[in-house]
C-alpha positions as CSV (number, residue, x, y, z in Angstrom):
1,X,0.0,0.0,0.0
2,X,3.3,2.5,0.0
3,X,2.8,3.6,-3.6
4,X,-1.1,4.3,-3.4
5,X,-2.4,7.5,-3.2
6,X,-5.0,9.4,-1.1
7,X,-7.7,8.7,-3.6
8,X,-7.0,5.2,-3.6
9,X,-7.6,5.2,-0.2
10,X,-10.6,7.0,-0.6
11,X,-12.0,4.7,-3.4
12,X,-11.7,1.6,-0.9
13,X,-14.8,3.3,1.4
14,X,-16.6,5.3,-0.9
15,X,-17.5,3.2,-3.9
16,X,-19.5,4.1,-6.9
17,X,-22.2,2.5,-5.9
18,X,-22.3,4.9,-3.0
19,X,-21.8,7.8,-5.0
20,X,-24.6,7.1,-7.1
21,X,-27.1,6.5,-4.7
22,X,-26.2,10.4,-3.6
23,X,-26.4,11.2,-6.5
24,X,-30.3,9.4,-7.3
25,X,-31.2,10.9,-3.5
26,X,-30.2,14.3,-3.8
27,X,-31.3,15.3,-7.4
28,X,-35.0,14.2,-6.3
29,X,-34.8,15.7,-2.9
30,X,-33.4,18.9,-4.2
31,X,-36.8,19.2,-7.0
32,X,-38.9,18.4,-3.6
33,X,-37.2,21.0,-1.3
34,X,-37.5,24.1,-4.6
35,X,-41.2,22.8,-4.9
36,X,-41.9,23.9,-1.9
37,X,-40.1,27.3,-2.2
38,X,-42.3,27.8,-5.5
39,X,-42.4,30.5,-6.7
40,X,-38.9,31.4,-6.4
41,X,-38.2,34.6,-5.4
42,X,-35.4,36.2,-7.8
43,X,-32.7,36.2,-5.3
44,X,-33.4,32.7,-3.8
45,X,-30.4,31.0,-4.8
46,X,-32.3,28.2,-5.1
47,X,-33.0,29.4,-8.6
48,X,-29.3,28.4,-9.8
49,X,-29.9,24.3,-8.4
50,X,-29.4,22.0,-12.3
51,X,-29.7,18.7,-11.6
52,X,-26.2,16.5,-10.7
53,X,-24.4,13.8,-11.6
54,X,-22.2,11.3,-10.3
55,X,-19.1,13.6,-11.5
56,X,-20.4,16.3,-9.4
57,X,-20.7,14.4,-6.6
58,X,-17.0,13.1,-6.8
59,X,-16.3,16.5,-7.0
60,X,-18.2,18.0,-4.1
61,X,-17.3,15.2,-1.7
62,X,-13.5,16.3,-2.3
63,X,-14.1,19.4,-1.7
64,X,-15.7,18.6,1.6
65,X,-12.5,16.3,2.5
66,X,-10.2,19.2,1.6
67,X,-12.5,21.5,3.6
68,X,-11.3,19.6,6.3
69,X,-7.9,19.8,5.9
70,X,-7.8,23.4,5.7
71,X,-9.5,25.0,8.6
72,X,-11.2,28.6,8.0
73,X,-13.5,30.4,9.5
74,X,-16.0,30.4,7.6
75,X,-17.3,28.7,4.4
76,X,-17.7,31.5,2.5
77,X,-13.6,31.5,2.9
78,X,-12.8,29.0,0.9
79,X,-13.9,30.7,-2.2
80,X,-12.5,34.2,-1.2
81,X,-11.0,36.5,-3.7
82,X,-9.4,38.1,-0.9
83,X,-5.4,37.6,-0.6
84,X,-5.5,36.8,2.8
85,X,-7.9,33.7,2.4
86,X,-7.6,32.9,-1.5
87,X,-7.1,29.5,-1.8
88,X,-7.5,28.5,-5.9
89,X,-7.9,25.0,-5.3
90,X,-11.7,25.2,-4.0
91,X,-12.9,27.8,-7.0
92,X,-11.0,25.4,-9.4
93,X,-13.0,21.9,-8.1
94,X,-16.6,24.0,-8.0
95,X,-18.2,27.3,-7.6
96,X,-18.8,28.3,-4.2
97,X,-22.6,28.5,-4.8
98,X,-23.1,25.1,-6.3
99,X,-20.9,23.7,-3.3
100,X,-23.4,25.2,-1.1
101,X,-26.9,24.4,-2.9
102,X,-25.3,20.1,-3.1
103,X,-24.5,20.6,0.6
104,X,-27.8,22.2,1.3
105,X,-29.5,19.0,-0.6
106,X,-27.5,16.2,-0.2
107,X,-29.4,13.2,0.8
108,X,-28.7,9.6,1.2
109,X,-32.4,8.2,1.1
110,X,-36.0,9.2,0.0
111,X,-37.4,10.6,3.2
112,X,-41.1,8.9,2.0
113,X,-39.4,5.4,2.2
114,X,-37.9,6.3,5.9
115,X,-39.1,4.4,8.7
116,X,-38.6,8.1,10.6
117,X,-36.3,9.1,13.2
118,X,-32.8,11.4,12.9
119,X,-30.7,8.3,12.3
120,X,-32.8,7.3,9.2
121,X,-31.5,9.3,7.1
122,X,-27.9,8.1,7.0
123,X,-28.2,4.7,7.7
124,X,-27.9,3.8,4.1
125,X,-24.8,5.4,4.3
126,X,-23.8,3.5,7.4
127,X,-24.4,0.3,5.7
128,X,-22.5,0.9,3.1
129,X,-19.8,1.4,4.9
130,X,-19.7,-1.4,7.1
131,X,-20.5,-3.6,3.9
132,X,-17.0,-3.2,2.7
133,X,-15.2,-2.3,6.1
134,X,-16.9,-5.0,8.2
């Protein structure tokens, strides 16, 4: 395991299997959650949401491993033009908005086929994990 790299590591928990079932949960959710918003108000930036794919997703879960390795105050940071903050990296992987509207609607199960409860929601995710890890 010397010569593999991060991603490699990566690849062994999150399969695409995984990464499509975000993908199926969160475009549907997303449609459900604007629905409800209708009709949008111009500024809602709810208006800029286009459905994702599994490349996105890839994407946008790097991003949030990266977030963690580079610890700012704020969100917002991470996409600053400002000197002091600027890191490219995070404006090159994905704009700061559609970062935010995947993170606001990323889901792991239809909440209609949910038996209920706060731990519902991920244990699709959990299973997963332990499927390959257990």
């Amino acid at each position: 395991m010397e010569s593999k790299k991060q991603l490699d590591f990566f690849r062994l928990f999150v399969k695409e299997e995984l990464i499509n079932t975000m993908v199926v949960e969160t475009n549907p959710y997303a449609t459900q959650e604007i629905n409800k918003q209708l009709p949008l108000r111009r500024i809602l930036r709810f208006n800029d949401w286009k459905s994702i794919n599994s490349e996105d997703m890839r994407q946008f879960l790097g991003v949030l491993l990266n977030i963690g390795w580079v610890k700012m105050s704020s969100l917002e940071h991470y996409w600053s033009k400002n000197s002091l903050y600027r890191v490219p990296l995070f404006s090159r992987i994905m704009p700061r908005n559609k970062f935010q509207l995947m993170l606001r609607f990323w889901h792991f199960i239809n909440n209609e086929d949910s038996g209920g409860g706060r731990l519902c929601k991920i244990i699709g995710l959990l299973d997963h994990l332990n499927k390959y890890n257990g």
